[in-house]
C-alpha positions as CSV (number, residue, x, y, z in Angstrom):
1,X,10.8,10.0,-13.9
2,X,9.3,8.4,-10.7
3,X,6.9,5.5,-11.4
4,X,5.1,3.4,-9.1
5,X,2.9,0.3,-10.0
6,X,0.6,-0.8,-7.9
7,X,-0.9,-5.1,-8.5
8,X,-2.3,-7.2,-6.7
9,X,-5.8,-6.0,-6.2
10,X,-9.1,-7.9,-6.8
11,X,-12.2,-9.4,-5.6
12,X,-12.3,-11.1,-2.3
13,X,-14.3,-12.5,0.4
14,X,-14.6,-11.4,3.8
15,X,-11.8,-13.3,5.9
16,X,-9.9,-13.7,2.7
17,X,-6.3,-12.5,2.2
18,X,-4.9,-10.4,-0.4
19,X,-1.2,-9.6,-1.6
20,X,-0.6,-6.4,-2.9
21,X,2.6,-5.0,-4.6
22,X,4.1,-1.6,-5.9
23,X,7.3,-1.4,-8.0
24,X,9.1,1.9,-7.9
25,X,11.4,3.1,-10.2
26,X,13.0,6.7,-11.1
27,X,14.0,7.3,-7.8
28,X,17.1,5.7,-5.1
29,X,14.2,3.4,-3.4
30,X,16.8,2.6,-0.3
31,X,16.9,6.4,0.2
32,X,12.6,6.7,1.2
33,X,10.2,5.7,3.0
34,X,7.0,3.9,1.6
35,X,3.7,4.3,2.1
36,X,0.0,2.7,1.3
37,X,-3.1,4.7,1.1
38,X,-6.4,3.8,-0.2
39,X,-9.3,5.4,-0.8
40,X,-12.8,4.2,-0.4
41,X,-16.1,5.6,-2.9
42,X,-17.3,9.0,-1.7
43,X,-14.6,9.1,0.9
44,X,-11.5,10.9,1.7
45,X,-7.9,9.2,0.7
46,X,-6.4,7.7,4.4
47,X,-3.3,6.5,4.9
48,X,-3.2,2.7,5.8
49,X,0.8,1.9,6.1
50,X,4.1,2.9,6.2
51,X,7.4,1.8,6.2
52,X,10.9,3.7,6.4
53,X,13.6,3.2,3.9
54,X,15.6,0.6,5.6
55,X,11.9,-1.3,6.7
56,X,13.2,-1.4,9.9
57,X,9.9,1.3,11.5
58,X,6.6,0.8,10.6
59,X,3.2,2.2,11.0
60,X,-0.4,1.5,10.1
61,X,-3.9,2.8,10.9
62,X,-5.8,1.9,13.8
63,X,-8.4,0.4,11.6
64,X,-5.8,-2.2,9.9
65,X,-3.3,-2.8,13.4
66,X,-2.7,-6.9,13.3
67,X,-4.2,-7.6,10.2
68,X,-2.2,-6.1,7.5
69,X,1.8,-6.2,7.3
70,X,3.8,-3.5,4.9
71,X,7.3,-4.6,3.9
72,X,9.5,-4.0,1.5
73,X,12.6,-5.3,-0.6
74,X,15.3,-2.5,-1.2
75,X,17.1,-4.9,-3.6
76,X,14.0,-5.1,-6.1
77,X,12.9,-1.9,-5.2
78,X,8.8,-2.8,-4.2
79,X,6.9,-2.6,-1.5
80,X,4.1,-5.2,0.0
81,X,1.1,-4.9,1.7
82,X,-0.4,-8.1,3.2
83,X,-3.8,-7.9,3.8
84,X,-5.3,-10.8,5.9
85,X,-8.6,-11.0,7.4
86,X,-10.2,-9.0,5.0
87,X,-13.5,-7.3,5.7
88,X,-16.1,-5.4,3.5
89,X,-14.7,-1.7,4.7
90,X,-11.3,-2.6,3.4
91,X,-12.9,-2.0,0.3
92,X,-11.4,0.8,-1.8
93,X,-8.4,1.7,-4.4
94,X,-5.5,1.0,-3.0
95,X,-2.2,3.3,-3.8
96,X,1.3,2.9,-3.2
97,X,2.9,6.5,-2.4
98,X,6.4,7.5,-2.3
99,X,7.5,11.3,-0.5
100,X,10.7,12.5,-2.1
101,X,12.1,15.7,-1.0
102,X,9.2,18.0,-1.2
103,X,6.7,16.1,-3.6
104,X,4.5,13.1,-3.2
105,X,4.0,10.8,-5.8
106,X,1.4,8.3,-6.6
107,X,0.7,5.2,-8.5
108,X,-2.6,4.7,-10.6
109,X,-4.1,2.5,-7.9
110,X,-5.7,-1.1,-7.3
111,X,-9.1,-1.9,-6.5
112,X,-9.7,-4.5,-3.7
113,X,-13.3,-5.4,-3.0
114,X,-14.3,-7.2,-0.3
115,X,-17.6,-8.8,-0.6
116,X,-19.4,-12.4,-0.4
């Protein structure tokens, strides 16, 4: 079945830089585009990056334009989100999410929190 593990997350400061990752498996990972949402306390789920299956298009929220990068590697089958320049309203669970055919799927989420 379709799995997808989210790492990465953790406690940072503001300006700080964080690395996350999301495995996939259960699925041809060449054949979809990728995407990362997050999802902040007492807020509504937002999309923050995607990518298409060959990484070759890209798109991101206004709110994260020139500061995070999503990438991904169709031989290990994961998919990166570089954060840099980190500030305190990037804080939130972050999930990978993968569309296949009609159904979206979802990994269990990493928390980042930005904070000094």
């Amino acid at each position: 079945q379709v799995q997808l593990v989210e790492s990465g997350g953790g406690l940072v400061q503001p300006g700080g830089s964080l690395r996350l990752s999301c495995a996939a498996s259960g699925f041809t990972f060449s054949y979809y585009g990728m995407s990362w949402y997050r999802q902040a306390s007492g807020k509504e789920r937002e999309l923050v990056a995607g990518v298409s299956s060959t990484g070759g298009s890209t798109n991101y929220a206004d709110s994260v334009k020139g500061r995070f990068t999503i990438s991904r590697d169709n031989a290990k089958n994961t998919v990166a989100l570089q954060m840099n320049n980190l500030k305190p309203g990037d804080t939130a669970v972050y999930y990978c999410s993968a569309k296949i055919k009609w159904n979206d799927y979802w990994g269990q989420g990493t928390q980042v929190t930005v904070s000094s």
